[in-house]
Every structure is written in C-alpha cells, then in structure tokens.
C-alpha positions in Angstrom: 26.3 43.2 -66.3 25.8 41.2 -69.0 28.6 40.5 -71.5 26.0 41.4 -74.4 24.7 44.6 -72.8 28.2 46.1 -71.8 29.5 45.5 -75.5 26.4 47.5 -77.0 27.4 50.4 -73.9 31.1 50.5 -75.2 30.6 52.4 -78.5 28.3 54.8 -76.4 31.6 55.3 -73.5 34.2 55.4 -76.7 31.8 58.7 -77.7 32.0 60.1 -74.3 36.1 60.0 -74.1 36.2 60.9 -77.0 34.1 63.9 -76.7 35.8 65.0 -73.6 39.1 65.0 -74.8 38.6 67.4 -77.3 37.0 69.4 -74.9 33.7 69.7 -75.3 33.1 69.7 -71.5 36.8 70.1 -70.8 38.6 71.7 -67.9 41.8 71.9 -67.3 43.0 72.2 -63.4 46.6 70.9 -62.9 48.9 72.0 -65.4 51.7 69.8 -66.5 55.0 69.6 -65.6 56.3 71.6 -69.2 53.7 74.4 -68.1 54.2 74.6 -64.4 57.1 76.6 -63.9 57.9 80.0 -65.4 59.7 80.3 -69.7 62.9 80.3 -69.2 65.4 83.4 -69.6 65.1 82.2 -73.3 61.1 83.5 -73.3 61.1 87.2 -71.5 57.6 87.5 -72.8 54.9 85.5 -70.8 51.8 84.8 -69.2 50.5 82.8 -66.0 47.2 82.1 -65.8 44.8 82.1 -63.0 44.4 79.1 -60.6 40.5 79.1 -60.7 37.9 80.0 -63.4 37.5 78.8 -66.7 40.5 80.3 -68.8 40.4 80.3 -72.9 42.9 81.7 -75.7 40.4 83.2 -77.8 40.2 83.9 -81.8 38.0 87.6 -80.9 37.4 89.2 -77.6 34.5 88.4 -76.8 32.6 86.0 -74.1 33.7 82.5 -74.7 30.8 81.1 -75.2 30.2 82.9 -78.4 33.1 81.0 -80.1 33.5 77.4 -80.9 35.3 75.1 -79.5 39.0 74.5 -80.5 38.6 76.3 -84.2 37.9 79.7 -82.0 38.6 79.2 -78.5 41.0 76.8 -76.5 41.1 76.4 -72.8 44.1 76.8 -70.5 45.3 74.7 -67.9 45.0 76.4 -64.5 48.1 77.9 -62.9 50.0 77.6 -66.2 52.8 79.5 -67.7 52.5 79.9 -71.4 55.6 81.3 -73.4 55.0 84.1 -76.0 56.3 85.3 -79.0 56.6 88.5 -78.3 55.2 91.3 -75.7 51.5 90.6 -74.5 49.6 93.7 -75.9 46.2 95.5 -73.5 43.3 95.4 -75.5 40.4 96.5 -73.5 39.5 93.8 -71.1 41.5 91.2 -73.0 45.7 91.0 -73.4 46.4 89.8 -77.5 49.3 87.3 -77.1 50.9 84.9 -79.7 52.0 81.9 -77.9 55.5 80.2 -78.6 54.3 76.7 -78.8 50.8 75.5 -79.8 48.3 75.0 -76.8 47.3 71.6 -76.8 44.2 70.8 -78.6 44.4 74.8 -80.4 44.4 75.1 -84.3 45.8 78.8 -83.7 48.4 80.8 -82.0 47.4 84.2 -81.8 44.4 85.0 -79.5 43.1 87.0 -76.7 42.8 86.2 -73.4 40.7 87.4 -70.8 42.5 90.0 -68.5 41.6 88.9 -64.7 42.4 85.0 -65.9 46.2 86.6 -65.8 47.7 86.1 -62.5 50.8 87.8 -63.6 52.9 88.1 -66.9 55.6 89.8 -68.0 55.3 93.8 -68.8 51.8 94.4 -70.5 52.5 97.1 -72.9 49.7 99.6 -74.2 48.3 98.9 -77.4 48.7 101.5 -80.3 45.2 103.1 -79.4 45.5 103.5 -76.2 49.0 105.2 -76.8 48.8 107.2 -78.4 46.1 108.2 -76.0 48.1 108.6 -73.4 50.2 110.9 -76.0 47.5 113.0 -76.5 45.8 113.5 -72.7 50.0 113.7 -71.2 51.5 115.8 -74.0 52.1 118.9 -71.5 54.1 116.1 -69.9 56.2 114.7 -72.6 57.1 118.1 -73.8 58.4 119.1 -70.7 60.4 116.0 -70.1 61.7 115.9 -74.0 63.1 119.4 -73.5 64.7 118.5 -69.8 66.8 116.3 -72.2 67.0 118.6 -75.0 66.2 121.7 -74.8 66.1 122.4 -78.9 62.5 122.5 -80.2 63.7 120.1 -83.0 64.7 117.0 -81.2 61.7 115.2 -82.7 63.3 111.7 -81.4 63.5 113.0 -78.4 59.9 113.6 -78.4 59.1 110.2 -79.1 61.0 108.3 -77.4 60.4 110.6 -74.8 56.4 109.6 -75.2 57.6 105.5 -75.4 59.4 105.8 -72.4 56.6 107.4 -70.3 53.6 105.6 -71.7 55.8 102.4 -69.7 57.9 101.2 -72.7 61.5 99.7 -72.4 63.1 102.6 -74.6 66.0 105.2 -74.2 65.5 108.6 -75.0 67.5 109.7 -77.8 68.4 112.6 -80.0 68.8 110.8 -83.8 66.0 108.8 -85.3 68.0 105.5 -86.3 68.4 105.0 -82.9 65.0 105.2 -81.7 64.2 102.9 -84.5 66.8 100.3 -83.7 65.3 100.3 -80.3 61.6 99.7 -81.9 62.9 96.7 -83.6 64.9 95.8 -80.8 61.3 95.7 -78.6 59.9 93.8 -81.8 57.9 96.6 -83.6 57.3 95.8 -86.9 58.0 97.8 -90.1 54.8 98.8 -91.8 55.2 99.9 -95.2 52.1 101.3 -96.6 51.1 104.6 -95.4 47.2 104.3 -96.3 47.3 101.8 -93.7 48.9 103.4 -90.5 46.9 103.2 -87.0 47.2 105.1 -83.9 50.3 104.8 -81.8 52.4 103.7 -85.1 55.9 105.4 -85.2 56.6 106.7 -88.4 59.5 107.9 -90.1 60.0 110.4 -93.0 62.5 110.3 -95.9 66.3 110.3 -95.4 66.8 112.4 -98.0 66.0 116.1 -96.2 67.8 115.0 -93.5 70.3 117.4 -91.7 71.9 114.5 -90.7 73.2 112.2 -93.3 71.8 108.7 -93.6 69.1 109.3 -91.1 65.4 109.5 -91.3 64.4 113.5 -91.3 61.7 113.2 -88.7 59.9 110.7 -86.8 56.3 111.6 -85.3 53.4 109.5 -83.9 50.6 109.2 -85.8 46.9 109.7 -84.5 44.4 110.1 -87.3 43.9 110.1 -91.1 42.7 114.0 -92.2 42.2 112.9 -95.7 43.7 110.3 -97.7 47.0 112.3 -98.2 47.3 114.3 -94.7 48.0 112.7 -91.2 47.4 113.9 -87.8 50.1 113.6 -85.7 52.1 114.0 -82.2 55.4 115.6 -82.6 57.6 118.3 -81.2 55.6 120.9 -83.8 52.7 120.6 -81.8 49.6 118.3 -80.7 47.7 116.7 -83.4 49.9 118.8 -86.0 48.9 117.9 -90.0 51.4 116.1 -91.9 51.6 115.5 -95.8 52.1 112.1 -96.5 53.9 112.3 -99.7 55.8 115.0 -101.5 54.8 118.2 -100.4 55.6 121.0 -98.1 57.4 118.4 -95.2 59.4 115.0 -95.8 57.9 112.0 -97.2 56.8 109.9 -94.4 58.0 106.3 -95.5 58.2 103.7 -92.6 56.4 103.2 -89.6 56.8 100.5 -86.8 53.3 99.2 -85.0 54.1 97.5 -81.7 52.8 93.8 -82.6 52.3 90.4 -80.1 54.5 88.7 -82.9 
C-alpha cells in the first residue's frame, strides 16, 4: 500500500477503535480474571451472568435498544460475576441491582438487568409489590402460621415477620417489634420517614409512646394502599386490608417504615 494512502486510512482506523471501545458494536465474551470467579464471602449479594446472549445493566426496564449506549445501558461480560450492594430485588422480567464496583465503561451503578441473562445469583427477594401480594392472596396462611407461634391475636410482629419469613425472606419470627426491625436493617431495609410516601410491601411502625411495652414501637403492620391522604390500608393481625389512621387519631401514630431497597 502506499505510504501516502495508508496515512490518510489511519485517522479513519483510529475512529473505528475508538468507536468499538466504547461500545458502540461492543460485545463482551470472556470475562476477566477480577469477574470470573464468584464475590467473595465479603459480597453475599451477587449476580452471574449468562454465557451467551447480549447482556446489559440497564437505567429502565425496558428492551435495550431503547436506551443509549453507556449513559443508559452498559453491556456485561459473558459468564461474569458482578458484586452487589445489597440484595438483587424481582422486578417483573428484570432483577434491580446496585453493583459494588462500577462496570467498566458504565456512568451508573444502579440498573436492571434482564432476568434469563442471570445464570444464577444469590437469593432474589420479592419486591415490595409483589409482597405484599403474596401477603394479600396467602393471608389464610400467615395467620395460621403466626398463631402456631403465638396464639394471642395481638402478636402483630409475629404477623409480620411471620409474612417476611414466608414470602422467602431471611427473617425470624418474633413477638416484639424492635426485633423485627433490627432484623430489617440487618437485611438492609431502609428507614423511610415520610408517610405520604409509603409503597406496598413497606413495614411500618407506629409510635412508641402507646406501647404496652416500654421503649418499643406499639404496632407494626404492612402497608398496601393509600385510602385517602390520611388513612392506609394495611395487613396486620386485625384483619386483611384493615384501615389505619396515619396520624393522631383513634390508633398509634404510624412513624417509620423500612422498604426493602438493592442499596
């Protein structure tokens, strides 16, 4: 080739490295050493993915090719094992993870990720939604297992933790509503403080101040739905889909709630 020829070609070759290492036609099939083995004991929460197909840690779930490269989607080496913050979290067709370290390439951490690109991961716990779902359709269920621990009609932490520990989550049951908490944070729930803002499956707490027991929340319930702006419907040992005043009123204050959260 000529010597003038190939130096006009070489701006034209630096585009198409340069355009393939960020991915624009990327794929990546061999993961590196640092992603080819499973987190350590130090990471309990992970995620392998698949050994074929086009694998991406997306910003929304939806189809890849709706979202841009790198600034909403990121691909994922093949047969790799990717640390996580915390639990990986069912979302429909997708699992919501937050990644320990920054994929390679990726301007964000927290994403979604396709569910049959996971080859195997650690426990994928229901989201909120889907919950307290399972709440709802297997309360028959819960009841009867709540009161095969404790037969009183007000262990309201047994109730819940009862529901947790049935819907597939690592928790106890208990009888006092610190201890279910201390679990939740335990499992890296995380405290939500406003109560316009609760979602399904949220734990929530009431004031300590009507408590029978001293320096423990009064009740604890799973919350469902909004009513009105100042009533909640709930799962608890009162009943299925019970109402629930959110501030002062005829029951407790509700004041804290813990939302199982990917970080």
């Amino acid at each position: 080739m000529p010597t003038q020829n190939f130096i006009r070609m070489l701006p034209i070759a630096w585009l198409v490295t340069a355009l393939f290492s960020c991915g624009q036609s990327q794929s990546f099939d061999d993961a590196p050493a640092n992603l080819a083995s499973a987190p350590s004991t130090s990471s309990p929460f992970w995620i392998r993915i698949v050994s074929d197909g086009d694998s991406a840690l997306k910003k929304r779930p939806v189809s890849a090719s709706e979202l841009k490269l790198s600034s909403e989607r990121c691909s994922l080496y093949k047969n790799s094992w990717i640390a996580l913050q915390g639990p990986p979290i069912r979302d429909g067709q997708h699992v919501l993870v937050n990644t320990k370290s920054m994929i390679p390439g990726c301007s964000f951490s927290r994403g979604y990720v396709y569910l049959p690109h996971v080859a195997e991961s650690s426990t994928i716990y229901k989201n909120g939604s889907d919950f307290a779902d399972f709440y709802r359709d297997n309360y028959a269920d819960v009841r009867t297992k709540a009161r095969e621990f404790w037969p009183n009609s007000y262990g309201c932490a047994a109730f819940a933790s009862t529901a947790l520990k049935l819907a597939g989550y690592p928790v106890q049951q208990v009888l006092i509503t610190n201890e279910l908490e201390t679990q939740l944070i335990d499992m890296g729930w995380r405290p939500i403080l406003d109560m316009s803002r609760l979602q399904a499956g949220d734990i929530v707490f009431t004031d300590k101040e009507s408590s029978n027991i001293p320096g423990t929340f009064s009740h604890v319930y799973v919350f469902d739905h909004y009513a009105d702006t100042h009533t909640a419907v709930v799962l608890d040992n009162y009943g299925l889909l019970t109402q629930r005043n959110l501030g002062a009123g005829s029951f407790s204050r509700s004041v804290l709630a813990y939302r199982l959260m990917p970080f």
